[in-house]
NULO-516111 format. One line per field, with one value per residue: residue number from 1; residue in three letters; z, x, y of N, C-alpha, C in turn. Coordinates in steps of 0.2 Angstrom, whole numbers. Each point is the difference from the previous one (the first is absolute). Layout:
kolnu	[NUM	...]
tifi	[ALA	...]
nZ	[Z	...]
nX	[X	...]
nY	[Y	...]
caZ	[Z	...]
caX	[X	...]
caY	[Y	...]
cZ	[Z	...]
cX	[X	...]
cY	[Y	...]
This chain:
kolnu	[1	2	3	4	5	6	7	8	9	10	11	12	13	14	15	16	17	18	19	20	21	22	23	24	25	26	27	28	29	30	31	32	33	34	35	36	37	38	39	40	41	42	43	44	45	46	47	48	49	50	51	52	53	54	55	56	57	58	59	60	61	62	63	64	65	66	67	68	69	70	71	72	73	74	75	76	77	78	79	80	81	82	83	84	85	86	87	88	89	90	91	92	93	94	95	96]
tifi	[UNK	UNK	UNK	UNK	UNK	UNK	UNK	UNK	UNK	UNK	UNK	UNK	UNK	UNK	UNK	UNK	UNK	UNK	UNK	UNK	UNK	UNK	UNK	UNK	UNK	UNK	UNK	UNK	UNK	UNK	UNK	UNK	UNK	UNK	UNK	UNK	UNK	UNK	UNK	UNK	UNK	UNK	UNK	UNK	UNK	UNK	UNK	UNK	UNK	UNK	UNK	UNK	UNK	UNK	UNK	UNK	UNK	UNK	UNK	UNK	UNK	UNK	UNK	UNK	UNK	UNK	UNK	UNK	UNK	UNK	UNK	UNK	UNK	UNK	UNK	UNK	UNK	UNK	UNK	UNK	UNK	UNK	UNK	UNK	UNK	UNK	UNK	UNK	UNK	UNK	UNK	UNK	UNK	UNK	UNK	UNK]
nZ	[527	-4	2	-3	-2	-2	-1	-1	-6	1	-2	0	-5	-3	5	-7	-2	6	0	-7	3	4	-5	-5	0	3	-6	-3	4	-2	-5	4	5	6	4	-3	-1	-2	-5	-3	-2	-1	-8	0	-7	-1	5	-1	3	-5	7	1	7	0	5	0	4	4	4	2	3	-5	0	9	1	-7	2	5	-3	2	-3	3	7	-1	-1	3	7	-2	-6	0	6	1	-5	3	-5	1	-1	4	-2	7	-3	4	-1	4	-2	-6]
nX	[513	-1	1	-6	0	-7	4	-6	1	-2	5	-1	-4	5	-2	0	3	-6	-4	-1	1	-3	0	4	-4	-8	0	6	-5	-5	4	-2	-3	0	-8	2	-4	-5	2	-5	1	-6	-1	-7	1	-6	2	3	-4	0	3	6	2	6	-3	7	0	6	-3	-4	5	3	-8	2	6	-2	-3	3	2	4	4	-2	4	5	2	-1	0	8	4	0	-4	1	2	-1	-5	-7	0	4	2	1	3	0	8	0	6	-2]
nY	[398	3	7	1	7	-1	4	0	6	5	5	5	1	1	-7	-2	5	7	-5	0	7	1	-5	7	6	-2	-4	5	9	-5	-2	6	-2	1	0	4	-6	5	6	-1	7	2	-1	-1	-3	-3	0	3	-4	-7	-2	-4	-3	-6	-1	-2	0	1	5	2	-1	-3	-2	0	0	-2	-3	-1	-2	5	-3	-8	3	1	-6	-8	1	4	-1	-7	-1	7	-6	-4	-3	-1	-4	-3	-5	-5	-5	-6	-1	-7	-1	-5]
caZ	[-3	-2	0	-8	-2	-7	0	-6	1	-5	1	-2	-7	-1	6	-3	-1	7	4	-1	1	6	2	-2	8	5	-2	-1	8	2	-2	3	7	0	0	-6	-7	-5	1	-7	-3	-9	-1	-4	-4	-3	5	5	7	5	3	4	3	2	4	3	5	4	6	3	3	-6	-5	4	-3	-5	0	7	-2	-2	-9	-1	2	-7	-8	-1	3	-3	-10	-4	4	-2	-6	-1	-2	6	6	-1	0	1	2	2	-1	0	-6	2]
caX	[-6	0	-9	-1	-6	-1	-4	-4	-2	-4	0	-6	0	4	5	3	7	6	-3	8	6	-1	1	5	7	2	3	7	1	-4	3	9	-2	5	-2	-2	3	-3	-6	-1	-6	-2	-8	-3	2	-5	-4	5	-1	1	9	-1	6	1	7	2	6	1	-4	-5	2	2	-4	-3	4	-1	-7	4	5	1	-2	-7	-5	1	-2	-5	-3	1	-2	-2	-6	-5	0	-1	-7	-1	5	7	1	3	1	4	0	10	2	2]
caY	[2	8	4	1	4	2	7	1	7	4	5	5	1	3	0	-6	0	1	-7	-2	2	-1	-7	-2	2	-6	-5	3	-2	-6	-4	2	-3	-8	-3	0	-5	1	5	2	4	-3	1	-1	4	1	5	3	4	-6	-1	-6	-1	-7	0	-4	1	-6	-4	2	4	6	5	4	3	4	5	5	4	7	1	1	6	6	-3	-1	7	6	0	-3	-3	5	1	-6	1	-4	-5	-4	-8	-4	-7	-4	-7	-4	-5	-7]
cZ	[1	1	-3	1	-6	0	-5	2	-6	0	-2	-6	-2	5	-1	-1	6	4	-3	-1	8	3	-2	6	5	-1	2	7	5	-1	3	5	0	-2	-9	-6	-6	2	-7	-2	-5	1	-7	-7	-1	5	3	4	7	0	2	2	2	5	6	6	4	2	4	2	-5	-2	6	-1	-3	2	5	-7	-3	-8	-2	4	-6	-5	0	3	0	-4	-1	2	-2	-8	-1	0	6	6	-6	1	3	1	3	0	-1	-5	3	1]
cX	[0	-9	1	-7	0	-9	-3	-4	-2	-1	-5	4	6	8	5	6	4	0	8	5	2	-2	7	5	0	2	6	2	0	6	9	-6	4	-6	-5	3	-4	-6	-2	-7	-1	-6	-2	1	-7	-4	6	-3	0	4	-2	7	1	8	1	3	2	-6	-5	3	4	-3	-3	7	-2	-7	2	6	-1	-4	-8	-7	0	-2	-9	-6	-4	-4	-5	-7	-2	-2	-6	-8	-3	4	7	-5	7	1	8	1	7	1	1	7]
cY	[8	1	4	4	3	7	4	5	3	8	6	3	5	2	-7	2	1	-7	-4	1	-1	-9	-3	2	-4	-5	-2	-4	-6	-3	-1	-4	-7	-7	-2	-2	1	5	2	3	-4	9	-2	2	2	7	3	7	-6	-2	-8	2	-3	2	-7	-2	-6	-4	5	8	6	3	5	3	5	5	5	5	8	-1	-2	3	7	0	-2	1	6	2	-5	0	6	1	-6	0	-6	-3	-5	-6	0	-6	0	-7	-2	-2	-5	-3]
């Protein structure tokens, strides 16, 4: 069984193109982690100031890996959270 979080956001106006430039870098990075089996930005074609991102990892413990790690204190932290309009949606969930 894999854990699987899926993260929906919404950036301030004009912050659409650094938001994905900066999901692409984490990405990149996210996907060299041992515990990571799928990490995938999207955004909206119709509003692109709205991101969804589906990531998957072994197990509980890969995705604290990741949030503890150098790149997504820099990255999502960093860059990205100070770009972002309201609050994030987080869900979580195992695969069957």
């Amino acid at each position: 069984m894999s854990f699987v979080l899926v993260v929906r956001l919404t950036v301030q106006e004009g912050k659409d193109a650094e938001a994905a430039a900066v999901l692409r870098e984490l990405a990149d990075a996210t996907r060299q982690e041992p515990g990571c089996e799928l990490y995938i930005p999207t955004q909206d074609p119709d509003d692109p100031r709205s991101f969804l991102v589906y990531e998957q990892y072994v197990d509980r413990a890969g995705l604290d890996v990741h949030a503890a790690s150098d790149h997504f204190q820099r990255l999502a932290v960093g860059r990205l959270t100070p770009l972002i309009e309201g609050s994030r949606e987080r869900t979580f969930y195992e695969t069957l």
